[in-house]
N, C-alpha and C positions, 0 to 999 in steps of 0.2 A: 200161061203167062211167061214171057221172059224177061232175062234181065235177072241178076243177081238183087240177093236182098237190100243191099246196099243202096242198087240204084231205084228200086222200088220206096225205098222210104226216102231216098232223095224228089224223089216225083210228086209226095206228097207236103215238100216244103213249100207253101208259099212264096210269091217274090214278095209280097210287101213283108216277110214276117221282118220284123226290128233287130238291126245288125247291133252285135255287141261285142265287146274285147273283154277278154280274161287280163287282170291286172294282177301282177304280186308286188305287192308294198312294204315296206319294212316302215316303222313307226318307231317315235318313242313309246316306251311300254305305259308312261302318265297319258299318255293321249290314248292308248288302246283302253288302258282301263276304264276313263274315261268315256268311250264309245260302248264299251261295253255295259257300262250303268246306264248310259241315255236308253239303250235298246231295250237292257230289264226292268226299266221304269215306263216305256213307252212300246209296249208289244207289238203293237199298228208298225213299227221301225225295224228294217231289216239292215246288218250291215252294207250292203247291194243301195239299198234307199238313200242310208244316210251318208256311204259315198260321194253317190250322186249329186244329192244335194248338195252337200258340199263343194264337189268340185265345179258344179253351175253356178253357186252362190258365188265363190271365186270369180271366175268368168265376167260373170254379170258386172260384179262389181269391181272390177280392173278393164272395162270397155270395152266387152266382147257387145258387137252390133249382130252376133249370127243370130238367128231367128230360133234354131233346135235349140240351140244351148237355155233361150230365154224360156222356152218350152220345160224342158226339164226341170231348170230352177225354179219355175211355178210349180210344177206338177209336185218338186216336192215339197214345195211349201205345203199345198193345198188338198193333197190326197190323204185319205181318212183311214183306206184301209190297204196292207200290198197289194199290188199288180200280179194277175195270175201268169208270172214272167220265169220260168225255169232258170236254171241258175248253176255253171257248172261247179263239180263238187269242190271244196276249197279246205281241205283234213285241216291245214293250219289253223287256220282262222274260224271255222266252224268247232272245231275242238276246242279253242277258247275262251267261245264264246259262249259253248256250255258253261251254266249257272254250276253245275255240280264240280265242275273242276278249279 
């Protein structure tokens, strides 16, 4: 076989797989805490999810006509359980969002 490993596991990325951005967000801390109870009351919610939603619910409702966007803001109305969508690692915000701390 050649080709370094690098480009070996590039060869097995799909082109359809689903483009995504890494965002860092500063917040007020009432609203993180807030996001953080919705999630520990509502397990099926990931913070990646409730994002999401969020920022299509926005969208949608400020007159966004795009098609994806209206996509998403259903999806996350509608969907019951997470998306098996990997998710890069985020120390901040995953440390937080531990119940233990």
């Amino acid at each position: 076989m050649g080709g370094t490993d690098d480009q070996r596991r590039m060869s097995q990325i799909p082109d359809h797989a689903p483009r995504t951005v890494s965002i860092e967000n500063q917040m007020p801390e009432d609203l993180f805490e807030a996001m953080r109870e919705f999630i520990r009351v509502h397990p099926q919610w990931d913070q990646y999810r409730l994002m999401q939603a969020a920022l299509a619910g926005f969208l949608v409702q400020h007159g966004s006509h795009d098609r994806a966007v209206a996509r998403h803001y259903l999806n996350g109305l509608f969907r019951r359980e997470p998306a098996p969508v990997e998710h890069p690692p985020s120390r901040v915000v995953s440390d937080r969002l531990d119940p233990s701390s």
